[in-house]
C-alpha positions as CSV (number, residue, x, y, z in Angstrom):
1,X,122.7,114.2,83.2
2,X,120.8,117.0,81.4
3,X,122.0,119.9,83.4
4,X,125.6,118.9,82.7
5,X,125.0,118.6,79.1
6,X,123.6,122.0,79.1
7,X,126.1,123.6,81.3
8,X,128.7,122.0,78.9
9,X,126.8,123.0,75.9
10,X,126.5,126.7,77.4
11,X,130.1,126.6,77.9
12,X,131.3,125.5,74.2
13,X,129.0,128.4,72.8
14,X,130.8,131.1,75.2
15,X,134.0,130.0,74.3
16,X,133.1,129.4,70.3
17,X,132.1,133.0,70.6
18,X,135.0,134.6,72.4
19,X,137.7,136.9,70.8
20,X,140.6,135.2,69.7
21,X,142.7,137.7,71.9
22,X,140.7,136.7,75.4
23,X,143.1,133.3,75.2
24,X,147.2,132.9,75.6
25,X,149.4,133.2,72.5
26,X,151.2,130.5,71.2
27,X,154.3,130.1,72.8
28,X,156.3,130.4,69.5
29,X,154.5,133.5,68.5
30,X,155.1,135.0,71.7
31,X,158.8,133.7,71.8
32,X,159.1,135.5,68.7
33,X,157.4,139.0,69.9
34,X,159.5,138.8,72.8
35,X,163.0,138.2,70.6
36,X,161.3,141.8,69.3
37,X,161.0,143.5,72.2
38,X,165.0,142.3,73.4
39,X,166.5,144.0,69.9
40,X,164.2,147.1,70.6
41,X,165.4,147.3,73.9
42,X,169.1,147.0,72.4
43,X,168.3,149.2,69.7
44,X,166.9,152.1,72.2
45,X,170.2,151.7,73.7
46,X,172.2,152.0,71.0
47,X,170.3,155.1,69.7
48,X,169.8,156.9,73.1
49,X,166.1,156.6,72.5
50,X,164.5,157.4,75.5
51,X,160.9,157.3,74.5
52,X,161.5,153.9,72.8
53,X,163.0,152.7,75.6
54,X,160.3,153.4,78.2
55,X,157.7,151.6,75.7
56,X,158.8,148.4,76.4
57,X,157.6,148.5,80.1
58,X,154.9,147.6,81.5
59,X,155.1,150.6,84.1
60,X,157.9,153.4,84.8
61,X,158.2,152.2,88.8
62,X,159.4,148.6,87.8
63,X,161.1,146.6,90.2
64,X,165.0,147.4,88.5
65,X,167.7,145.8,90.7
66,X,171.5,145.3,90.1
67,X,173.7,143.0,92.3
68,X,177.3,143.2,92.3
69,X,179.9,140.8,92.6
70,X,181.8,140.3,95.9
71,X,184.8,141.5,93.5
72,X,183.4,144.3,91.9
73,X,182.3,145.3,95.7
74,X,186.0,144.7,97.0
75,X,187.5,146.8,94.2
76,X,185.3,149.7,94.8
77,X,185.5,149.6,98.3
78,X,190.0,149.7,97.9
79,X,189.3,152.7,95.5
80,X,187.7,154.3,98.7
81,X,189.5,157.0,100.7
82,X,187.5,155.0,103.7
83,X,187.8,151.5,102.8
84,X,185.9,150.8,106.0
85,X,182.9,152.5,104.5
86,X,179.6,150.5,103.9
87,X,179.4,149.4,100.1
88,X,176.0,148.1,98.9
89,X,176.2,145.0,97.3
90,X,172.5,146.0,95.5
91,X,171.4,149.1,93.8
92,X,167.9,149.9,92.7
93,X,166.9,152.2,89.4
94,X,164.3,152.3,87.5
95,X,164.1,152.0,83.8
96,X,164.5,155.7,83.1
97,X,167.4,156.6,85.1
98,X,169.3,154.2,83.5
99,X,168.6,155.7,79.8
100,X,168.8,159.2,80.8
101,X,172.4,158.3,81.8
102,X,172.8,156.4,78.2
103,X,171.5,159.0,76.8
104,X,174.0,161.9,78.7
105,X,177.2,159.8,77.9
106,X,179.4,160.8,75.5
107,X,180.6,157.8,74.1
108,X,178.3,155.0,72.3
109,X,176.6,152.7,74.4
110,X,175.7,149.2,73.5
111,X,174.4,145.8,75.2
112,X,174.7,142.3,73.6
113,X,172.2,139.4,74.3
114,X,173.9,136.0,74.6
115,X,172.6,132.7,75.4
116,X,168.9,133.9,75.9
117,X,166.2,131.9,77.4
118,X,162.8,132.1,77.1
119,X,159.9,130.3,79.0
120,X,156.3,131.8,78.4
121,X,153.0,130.7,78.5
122,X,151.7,133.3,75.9
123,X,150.7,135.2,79.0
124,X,153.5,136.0,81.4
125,X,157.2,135.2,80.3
126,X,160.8,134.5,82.0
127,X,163.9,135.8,80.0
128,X,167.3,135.1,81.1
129,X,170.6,135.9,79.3
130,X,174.2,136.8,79.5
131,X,174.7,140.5,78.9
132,X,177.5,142.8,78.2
133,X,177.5,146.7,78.6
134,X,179.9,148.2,76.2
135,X,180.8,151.4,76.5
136,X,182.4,152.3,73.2
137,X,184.5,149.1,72.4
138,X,185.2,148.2,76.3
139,X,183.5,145.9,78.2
140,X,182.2,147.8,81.2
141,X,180.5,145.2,83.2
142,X,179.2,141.7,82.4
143,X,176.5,139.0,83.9
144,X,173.4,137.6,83.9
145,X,169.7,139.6,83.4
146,X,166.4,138.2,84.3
147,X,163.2,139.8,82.8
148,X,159.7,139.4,83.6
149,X,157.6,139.4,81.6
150,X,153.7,140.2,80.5
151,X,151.9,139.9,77.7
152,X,149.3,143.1,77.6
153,X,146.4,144.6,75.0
154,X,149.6,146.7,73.9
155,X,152.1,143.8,73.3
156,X,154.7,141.9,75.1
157,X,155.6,144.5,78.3
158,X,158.8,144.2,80.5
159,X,157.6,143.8,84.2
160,X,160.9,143.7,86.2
161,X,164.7,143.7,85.5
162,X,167.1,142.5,88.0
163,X,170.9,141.6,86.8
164,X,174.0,140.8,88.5
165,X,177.3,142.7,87.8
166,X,180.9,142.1,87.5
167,X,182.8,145.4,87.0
168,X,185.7,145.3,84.3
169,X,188.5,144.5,86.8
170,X,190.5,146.4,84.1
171,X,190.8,150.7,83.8
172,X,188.9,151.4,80.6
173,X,191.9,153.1,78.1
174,X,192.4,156.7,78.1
175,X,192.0,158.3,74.8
């Protein structure tokens, strides 16, 4: 019985002694970092702020997948001179390709944030919402985005991005 008081004894003084950073956040502090890190990423957006943008990952070769819709397929396939040609259903990125083009457009870009979940740990987190890209005041494309999440000695980091996609069905108005 001695050696397992004294293992246990050795153990409480290790962990008595450890940095208050070496264990997981609470899950409403890190809910609240992440909600941060979702308006800076809509922020960077909205500013064209590439640098700000690419601090919120965890790594600039994050896995950054779209999936379209069988209609958003089916209309860009009939816009095709070949409408027999292979369309994609997926398309890969990465996190600076896509604000690089944000950034080049002309006209304000913006993304809303609706209906977002969050399940963390205070280590690793899920996010899923309902997005909208507008592109000026039209509704580009719609759907749902998944993020994962880490939690790193820099702050909450973005991980992977993968989204589905429904194309506005309807032209965007000419100026």
């Amino acid at each position: 019985m001695k050696p397992v008081l004294a293992t246990a004894s050795l153990c409480l003084a290790v962990f008595a002694g450890a940095p208050q950073h070496a264990f997981a956040e609470n899950p409403a502090e890190s809910r609240q970092k992440i909600e941060a890190v979702i308006k800076a990423f809509g922020k960077a957006i909205a500013d064209k702020d590439k640098e700000g943008f690419m601090r919120l990952f965890l790594r600039e070769d994050i896995t950054w997948v779209s999936v379209y819709t069988d209609g958003s397929v089916a209309r860009y396939r009939a816009g095709l001179k070949d409408p027999t040609q292979p369309v994609p259903k997926t398309q890969g990125g990465s996190p600076r390709k896509f604000i690089e083009s944000i950034a080049r457009a002309p006209e304000a870009r913006t993304e809303t944030f609706d209906n977002v979940r969050i399940d963390t740990d205070g280590e690793m987190a899920q996010v899923l919402f309902d997005y909208s890209l507008m592109v000026g005041d039209y509704r580009n494309n719609w759907g749902k985005e998944s993020w994962q999440m880490v939690r790193t000695e820099n702050g909450w980091k973005i991980a992977a991005v993968i989204w589905s996609a429904e194309e506005n069905p309807e032209p965007r108005p000419k100026k």
